[in-house]
DRENDO-712250 format. One record per residue (C-alpha): residue in three letters; x, y, z. Coordinates in pm, whole numbers, padded with zeros to 5 digits, always signed. Example, Ala and Ser with C-alpha at 12.3 -4.5 7.8 and 13.67 -1.06 7.14 Angstrom:
BEGIN
ALA+01230-00450+00780;SER+01367-00106+00714;
This chain:
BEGIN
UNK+00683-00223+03343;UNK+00584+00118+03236;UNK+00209+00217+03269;UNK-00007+00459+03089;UNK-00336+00524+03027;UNK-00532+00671+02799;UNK-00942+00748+02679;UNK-00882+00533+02350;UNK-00593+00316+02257;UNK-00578+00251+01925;UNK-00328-00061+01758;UNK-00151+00071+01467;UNK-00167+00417+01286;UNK-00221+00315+00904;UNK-00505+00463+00738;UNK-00796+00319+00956;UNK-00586+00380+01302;UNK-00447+00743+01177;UNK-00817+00774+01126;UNK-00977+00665+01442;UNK-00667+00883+01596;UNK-00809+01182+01485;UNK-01157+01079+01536;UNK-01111+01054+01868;UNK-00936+01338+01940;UNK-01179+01565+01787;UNK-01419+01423+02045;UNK-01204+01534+02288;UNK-01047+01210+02448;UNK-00719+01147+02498;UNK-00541+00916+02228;UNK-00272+00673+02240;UNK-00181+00467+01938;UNK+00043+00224+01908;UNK+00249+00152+01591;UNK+00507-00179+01535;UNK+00718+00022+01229;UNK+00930+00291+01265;UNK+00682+00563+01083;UNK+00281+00588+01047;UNK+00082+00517+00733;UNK+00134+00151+00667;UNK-00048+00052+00308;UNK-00217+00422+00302;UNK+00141+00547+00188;UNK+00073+00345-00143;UNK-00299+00452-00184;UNK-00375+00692-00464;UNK-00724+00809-00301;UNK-01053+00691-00144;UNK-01361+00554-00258;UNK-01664+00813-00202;UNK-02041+00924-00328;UNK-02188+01255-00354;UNK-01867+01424-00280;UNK-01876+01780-00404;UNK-01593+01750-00634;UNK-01829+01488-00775;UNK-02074+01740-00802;UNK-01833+01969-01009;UNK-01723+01678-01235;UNK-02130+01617-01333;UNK-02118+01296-01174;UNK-02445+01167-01087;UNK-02415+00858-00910;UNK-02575+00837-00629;UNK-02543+00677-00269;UNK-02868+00471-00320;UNK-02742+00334-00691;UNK-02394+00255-00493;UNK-02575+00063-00201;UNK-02813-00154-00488;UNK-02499-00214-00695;UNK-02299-00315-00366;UNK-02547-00570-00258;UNK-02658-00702-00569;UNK-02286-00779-00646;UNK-02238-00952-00304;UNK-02586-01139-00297;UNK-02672-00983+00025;UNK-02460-01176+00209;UNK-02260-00896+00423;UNK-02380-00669+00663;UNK-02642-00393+00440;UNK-02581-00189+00759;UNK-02205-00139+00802;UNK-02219-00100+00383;UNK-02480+00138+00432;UNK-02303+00320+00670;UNK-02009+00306+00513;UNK-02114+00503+00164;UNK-02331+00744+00393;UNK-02040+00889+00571;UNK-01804+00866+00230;UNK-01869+01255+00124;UNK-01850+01360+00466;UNK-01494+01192+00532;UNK-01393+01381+00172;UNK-01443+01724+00338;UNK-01295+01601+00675;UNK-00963+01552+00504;UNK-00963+01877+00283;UNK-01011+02083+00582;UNK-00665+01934+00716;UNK-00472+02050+00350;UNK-00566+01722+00156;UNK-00642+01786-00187;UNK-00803+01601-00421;UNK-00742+01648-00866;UNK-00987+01432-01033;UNK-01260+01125-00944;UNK-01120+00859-01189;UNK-01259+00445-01229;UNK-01018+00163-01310;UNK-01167+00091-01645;UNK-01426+00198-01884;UNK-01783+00168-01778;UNK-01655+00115-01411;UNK-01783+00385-01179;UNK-01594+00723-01092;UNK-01553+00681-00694;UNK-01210+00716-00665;UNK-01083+01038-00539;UNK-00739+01086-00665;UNK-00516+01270-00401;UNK-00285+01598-00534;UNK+00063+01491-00565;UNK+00360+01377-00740;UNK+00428+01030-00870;UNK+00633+00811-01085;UNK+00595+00450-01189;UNK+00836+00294-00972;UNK+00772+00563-00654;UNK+00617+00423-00350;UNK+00487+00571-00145;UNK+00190+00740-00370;UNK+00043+01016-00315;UNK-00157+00869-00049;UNK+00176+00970+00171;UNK+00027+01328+00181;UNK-00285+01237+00372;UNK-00099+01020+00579;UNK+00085+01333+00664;UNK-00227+01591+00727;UNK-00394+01269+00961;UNK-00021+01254+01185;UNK-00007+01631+01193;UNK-00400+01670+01259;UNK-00364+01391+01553;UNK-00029+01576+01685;UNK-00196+01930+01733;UNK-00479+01752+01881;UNK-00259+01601+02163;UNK-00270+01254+02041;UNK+00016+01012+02141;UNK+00173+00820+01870;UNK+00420+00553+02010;UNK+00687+00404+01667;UNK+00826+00049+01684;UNK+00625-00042+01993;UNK+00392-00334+01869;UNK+00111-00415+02087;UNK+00141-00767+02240;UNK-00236-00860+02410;UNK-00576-00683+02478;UNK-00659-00684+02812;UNK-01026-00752+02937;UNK-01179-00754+03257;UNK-01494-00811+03430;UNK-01607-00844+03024;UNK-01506-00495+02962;UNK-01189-00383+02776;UNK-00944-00215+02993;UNK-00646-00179+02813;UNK-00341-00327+02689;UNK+00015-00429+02697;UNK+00260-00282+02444;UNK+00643-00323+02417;UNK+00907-00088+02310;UNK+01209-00059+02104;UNK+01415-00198+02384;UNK+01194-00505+02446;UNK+01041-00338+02784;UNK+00628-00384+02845;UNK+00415-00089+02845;UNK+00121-00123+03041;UNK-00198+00102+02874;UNK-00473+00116+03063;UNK-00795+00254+02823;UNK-01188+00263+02806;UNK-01152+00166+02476;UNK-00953-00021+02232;UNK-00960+00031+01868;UNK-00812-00276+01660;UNK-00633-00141+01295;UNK-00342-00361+01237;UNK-00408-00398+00891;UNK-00528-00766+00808;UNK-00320-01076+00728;UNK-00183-01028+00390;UNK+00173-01042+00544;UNK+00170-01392+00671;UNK+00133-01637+00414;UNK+00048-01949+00692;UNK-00280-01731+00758;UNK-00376-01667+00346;UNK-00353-02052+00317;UNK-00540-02142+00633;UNK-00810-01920+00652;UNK-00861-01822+00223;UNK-00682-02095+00081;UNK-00479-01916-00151;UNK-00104-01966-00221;UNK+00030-01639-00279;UNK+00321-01414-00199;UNK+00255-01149+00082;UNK+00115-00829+00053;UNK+00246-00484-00009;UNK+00290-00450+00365;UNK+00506-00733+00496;UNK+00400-00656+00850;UNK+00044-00698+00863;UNK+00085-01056+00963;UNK-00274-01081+01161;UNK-00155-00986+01463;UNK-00475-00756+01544;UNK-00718-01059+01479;UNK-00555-01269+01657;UNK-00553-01017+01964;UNK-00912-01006+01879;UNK-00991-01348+01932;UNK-00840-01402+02192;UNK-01074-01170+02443;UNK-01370-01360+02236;UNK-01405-01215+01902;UNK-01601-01368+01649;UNK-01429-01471+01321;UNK-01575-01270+00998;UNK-01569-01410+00669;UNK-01170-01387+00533;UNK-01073-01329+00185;UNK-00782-01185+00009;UNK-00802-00871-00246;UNK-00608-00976-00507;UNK-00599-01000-00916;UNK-00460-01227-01201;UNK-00095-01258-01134;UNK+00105-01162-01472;UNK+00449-01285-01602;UNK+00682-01221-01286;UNK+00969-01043-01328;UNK+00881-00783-01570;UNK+00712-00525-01332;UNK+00895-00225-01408;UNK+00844-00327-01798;UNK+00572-00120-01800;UNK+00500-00154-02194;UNK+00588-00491-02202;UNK+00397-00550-01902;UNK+00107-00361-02040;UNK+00094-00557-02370;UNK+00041-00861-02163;UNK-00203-00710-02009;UNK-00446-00643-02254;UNK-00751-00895-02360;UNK-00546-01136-02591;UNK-00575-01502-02591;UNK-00554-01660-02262;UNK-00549-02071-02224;UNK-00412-02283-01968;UNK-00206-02543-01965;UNK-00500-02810-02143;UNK-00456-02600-02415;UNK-00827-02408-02392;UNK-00955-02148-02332;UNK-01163-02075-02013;UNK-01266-01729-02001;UNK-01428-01429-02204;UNK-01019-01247-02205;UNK-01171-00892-02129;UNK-01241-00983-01752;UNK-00909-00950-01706;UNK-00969-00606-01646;UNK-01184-00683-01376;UNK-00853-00799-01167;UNK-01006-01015-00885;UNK-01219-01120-01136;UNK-00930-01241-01364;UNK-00795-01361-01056;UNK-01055-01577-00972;UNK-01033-01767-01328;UNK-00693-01814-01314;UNK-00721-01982-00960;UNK-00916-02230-01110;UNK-00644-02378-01384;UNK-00436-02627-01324;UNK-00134-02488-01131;UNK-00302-02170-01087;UNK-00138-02101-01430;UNK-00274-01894-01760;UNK-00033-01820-02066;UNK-00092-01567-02294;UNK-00031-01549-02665;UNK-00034-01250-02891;UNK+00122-01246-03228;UNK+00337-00967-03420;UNK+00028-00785-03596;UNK-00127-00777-03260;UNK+00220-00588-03138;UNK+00222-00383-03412;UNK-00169-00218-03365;UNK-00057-00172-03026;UNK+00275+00000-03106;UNK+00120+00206-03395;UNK-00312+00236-03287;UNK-00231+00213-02902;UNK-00418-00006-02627;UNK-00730-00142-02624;UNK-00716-00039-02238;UNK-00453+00205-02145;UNK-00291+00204-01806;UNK-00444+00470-01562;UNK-00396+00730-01333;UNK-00091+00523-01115;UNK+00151+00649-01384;UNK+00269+00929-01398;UNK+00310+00938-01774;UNK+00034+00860-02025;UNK+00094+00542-02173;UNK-00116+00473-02504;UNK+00113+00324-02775;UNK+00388+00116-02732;UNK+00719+00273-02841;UNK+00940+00133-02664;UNK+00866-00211-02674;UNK+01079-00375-02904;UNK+01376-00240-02607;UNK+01209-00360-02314;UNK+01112-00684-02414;UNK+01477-00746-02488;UNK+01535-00712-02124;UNK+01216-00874-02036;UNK+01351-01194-02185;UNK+01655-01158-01990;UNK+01565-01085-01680;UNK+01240-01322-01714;UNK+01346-01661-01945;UNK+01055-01844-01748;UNK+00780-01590-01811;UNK+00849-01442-02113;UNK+00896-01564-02421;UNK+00911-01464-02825;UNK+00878-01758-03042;UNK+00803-01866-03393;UNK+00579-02165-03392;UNK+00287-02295-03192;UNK+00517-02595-03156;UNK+00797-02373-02954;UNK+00474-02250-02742;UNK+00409-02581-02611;UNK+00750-02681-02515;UNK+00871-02351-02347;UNK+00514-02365-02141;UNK+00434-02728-02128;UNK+00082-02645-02273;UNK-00105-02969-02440;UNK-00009-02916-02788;UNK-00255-03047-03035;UNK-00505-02864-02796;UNK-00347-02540-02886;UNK-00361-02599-03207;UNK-00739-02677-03198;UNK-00823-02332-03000;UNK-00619-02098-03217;UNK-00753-02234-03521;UNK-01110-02163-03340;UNK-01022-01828-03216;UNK-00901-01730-03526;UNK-01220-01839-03661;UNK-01404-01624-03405;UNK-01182-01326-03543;UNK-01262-01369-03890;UNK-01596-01414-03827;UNK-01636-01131-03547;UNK-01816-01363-03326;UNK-01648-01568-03025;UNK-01899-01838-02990;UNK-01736-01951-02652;UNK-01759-01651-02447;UNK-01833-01378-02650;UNK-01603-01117-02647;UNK-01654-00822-02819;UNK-01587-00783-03160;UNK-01346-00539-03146;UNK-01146-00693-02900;UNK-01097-01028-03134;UNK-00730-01010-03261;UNK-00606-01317-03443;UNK-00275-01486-03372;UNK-00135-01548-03706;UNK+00207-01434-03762;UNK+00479-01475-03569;UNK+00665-01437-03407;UNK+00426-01489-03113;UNK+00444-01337-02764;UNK+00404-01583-02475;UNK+00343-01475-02094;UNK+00298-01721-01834;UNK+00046-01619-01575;UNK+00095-01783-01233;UNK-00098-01797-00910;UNK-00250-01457-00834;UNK-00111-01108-00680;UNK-00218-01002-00321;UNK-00313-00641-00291;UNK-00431-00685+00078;UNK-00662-00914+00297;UNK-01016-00845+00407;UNK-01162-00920+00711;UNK-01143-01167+01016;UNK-01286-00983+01302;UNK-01694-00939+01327;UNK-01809-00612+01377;UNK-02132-00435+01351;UNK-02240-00071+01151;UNK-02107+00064+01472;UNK-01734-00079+01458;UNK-01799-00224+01776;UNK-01678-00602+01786;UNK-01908-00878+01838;UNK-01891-01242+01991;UNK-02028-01575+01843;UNK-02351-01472+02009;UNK-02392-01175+01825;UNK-02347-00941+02148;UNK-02128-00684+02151;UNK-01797-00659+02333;UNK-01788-00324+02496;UNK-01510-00116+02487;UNK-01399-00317+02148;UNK-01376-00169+01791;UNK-01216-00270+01491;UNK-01175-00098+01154;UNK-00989-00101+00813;UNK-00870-00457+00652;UNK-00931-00631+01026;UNK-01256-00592+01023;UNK-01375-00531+00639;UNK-01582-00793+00517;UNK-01837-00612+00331;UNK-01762-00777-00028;UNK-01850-01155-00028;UNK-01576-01332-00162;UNK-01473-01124-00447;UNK-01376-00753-00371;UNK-01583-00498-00593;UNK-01297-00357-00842;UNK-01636-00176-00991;UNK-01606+00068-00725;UNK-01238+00209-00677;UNK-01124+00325-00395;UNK-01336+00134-00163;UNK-01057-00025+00071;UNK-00889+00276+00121;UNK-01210+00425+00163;UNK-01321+00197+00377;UNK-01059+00187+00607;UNK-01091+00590+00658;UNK-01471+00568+00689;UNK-01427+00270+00922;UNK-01107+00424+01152;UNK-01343+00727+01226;UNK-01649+00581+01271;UNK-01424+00371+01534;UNK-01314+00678+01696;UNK-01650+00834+01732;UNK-01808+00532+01824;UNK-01512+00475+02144;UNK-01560+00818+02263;UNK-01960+00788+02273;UNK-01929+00460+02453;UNK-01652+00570+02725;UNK-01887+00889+02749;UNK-02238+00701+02791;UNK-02033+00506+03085;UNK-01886+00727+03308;
């Protein structure tokens, strides 16, 4: 068995462990991080940019919002029921972690939201990108974080997956690693920092501890492996949800005007036949997500008709795609192509029909129901009032003529866990009694359980975010405790 030993060991260099990495160094201790895949990164590669308040380039956009309207609109949303602390300490050190990464070369082009009337917090990193490119342009801070940790001294060890936290005497001493060639590495440490990136890659763990069925998350390899570690030297559990949104017609993904036509606010009923939501929350993903999950089958089909297809090819969208294209997409051009290959390459999802009879057999959707609600949603369009669930005038597009475009929603679309081990506004991890275990931290998706059960799409940026805010706090935190006790 090999042995090293280390200040701070730190399990996994994505965003919160690259993070912490630095963190620590900067303090001064000496860094080893462990890493199961063959580069650093993880789901930061994908990220566009973090979530933060006050930032200066916030200032220079006229931006007013403020870190006290962020904290009220935070924990109204989640009805007080997460830690007001780590939130709070969270959006205080949000500005602060901007600056920290443009000092390594990270720049930063715009603050954008997700949607109209959704809040400009997300910090769009400088680089190129193209619809179908991954990684984004969170690559590049990836990048300045490995380089920053490497000229600091830090150790970063590639395809060598931690295996067990080791704990004695009811401190944290270390841990045991293995490498590429299936050999143990003994690290001894002062502190360990936990980053491995949540669950979202084991779909055993969604079911168990969320109760979701859903396909894994962008990162395949985040399979839990961190909270489970946790546990295991007497972690408490922390509430466990998954970030995830309304899953569209499969198949279609690189569509992107067919897939944006289905994802506008048209008609949306499941398989009764009925309607069951106000369509424009859709743009609120988890939202959308949530309403879908409670259909029959998970399952939503949408239905817009040709004079619906033709405002959108010749006005535009009611809601344009954002800032993870590379091209501005307003009016659909190209759709007449792409939907030919949509129905192609997606028979079950995707269908262009003629009557509301054809609708019902290609979906299985109660028939004389349908008939009923787009005879009263046509009413509502006429009329310019949806008595239901009152969406917006503007918004109320009949479905009249065909032929009619059908998408079959199904189940929901992971984007990433949240949470599963308890930690305090300090990072440090906590037992069932509420006492701390020293020499533990935890940041990023392990630990981040600061949104209830619905994650706050009103706020963009905010994983990412916290996961950076979170992986330095973690290092600073390590390095003050190892310090206090020597």
């Amino acid at each position: 068995m090999k042995q090293v030993e280390a200040d701070v060991v730190i399990i996994a260099a994505g965003t919160a462990g690259m993070a912490a990495t630095v963190a620590a160094a900067e303090k001064g201790a000496k860094v080893i991080t462990f890493e199961k895949a063959a580069t650093v990164g993880g789901a930061g590669n994908m990220a566009r940019g973090p979530f933060a308040v006050e930032s200066n380039l916030q200032r220079l956009r006229k931006i007013a919002l403020t870190r006290e309207q962020v904290f009220k609109l935070h924990m109204d949303y989640t009805h007080w029921k997460v830690d007001a602390r780590l939130v709070s300490a969270f959006i205080n050190k949000s500005a602060s972690t901007i600056d920290w990464l443009e000092k390594m070369g990270v720049e930063f082009t715009d603050v954008q939201c997700h949607n109209r009337g959704f809040n400009n917090t997300w910090h769009i990193i400088k680089g190129p990108l193209v619809p179908k490119e991954i990684p984004g342009t969170g690559v590049i801070m990836m990048k300045a974080l490995t380089d920053k940790a490497k000229e600091l001294g830090a150790k970063i060890y590639l395809r060598t997956p931690v295996k067990k936290i080791l704990k004695e005497g009811g401190r944290i001493t270390g841990v045991i690693a293995e490498d590429e060639s299936g050999d143990e590495i003994r690290a001894k440490a002062k502190a360990v920092i936990i980053a491995t990136g949540g669950f979202a890659g084991s779909p055993e763990m969604i079911k168990k501890y969320t109760g979701w069925d859903m396909g894994v998350g962008p990162v395949p390899t985040s399979v839990g492996d961190g909270i489970r570690m946790a546990w295991e030297v007497g972690a408490a559990p922390s509430a466990m949800v998954m970030h995830g949104g309304a899953g569209g017609p499969n198949g279609i993904g690189e569509l992107l005007q067919v897939s944006q036509a289905f994802g506008q606010p048209n008609l949306m009923v499941n398989l009764a036949g009925e309607r069951f939501l106000n369509e424009e929350i859709t743009q609120t993903s988890p939202f959308g997500g949530n309403a879908v999950a409670l259909q029959k089958d998970k399952t939503a089909i949408m239905i817009f008709d040709e004079d619906t297809k033709q405002y959108y090819m010749e006005k535009g969208l009611d809601f344009p795609p954002g800032i993870l294209f590379a091209e501005p997409l307003l009016t659909l051009d190209n759709f007449e192509a792409e939907l030919k290959q949509a129905l192609k390459q997606a028979p079950n999802t995707i269908f262009a029909v003629n009557s509301v009879d054809e609708i019902a057999g290609k979906t299985g959707i109660n028939r004389d129901n349908l008939v009923k609600t787009i005879n009263e949603y046509n009413h509502a369009c006429e009329t310019g009032r949806d008595e239901v669930f009152y969406k917006s005038a503007y918004l109320l597009r009949p479905v009249k003529k065909p032929p009619f475009y059908v998408g079959k929603f199904g189940g929901t679309h992971s984007l990433g866990s949240l949470g599963g081990i308890k930690i305090n506004y300090k990072t440090e991890v906590m037992n069932k009694n509420f006492e701390v275990i020293p020499g533990l931290y935890a940041a990023g998706l392990d630990a981040n359980s600061i949104y209830g059960d619905t994650y706050i799409f009103w706020l963009p940026g905010n994983t990412l975010g916290f996961a950076l805010n979170s992986g330095r706090m973690a290092g600073e935190y390590a390095v003050d405790y190892i310090r206090s006790n020597n």
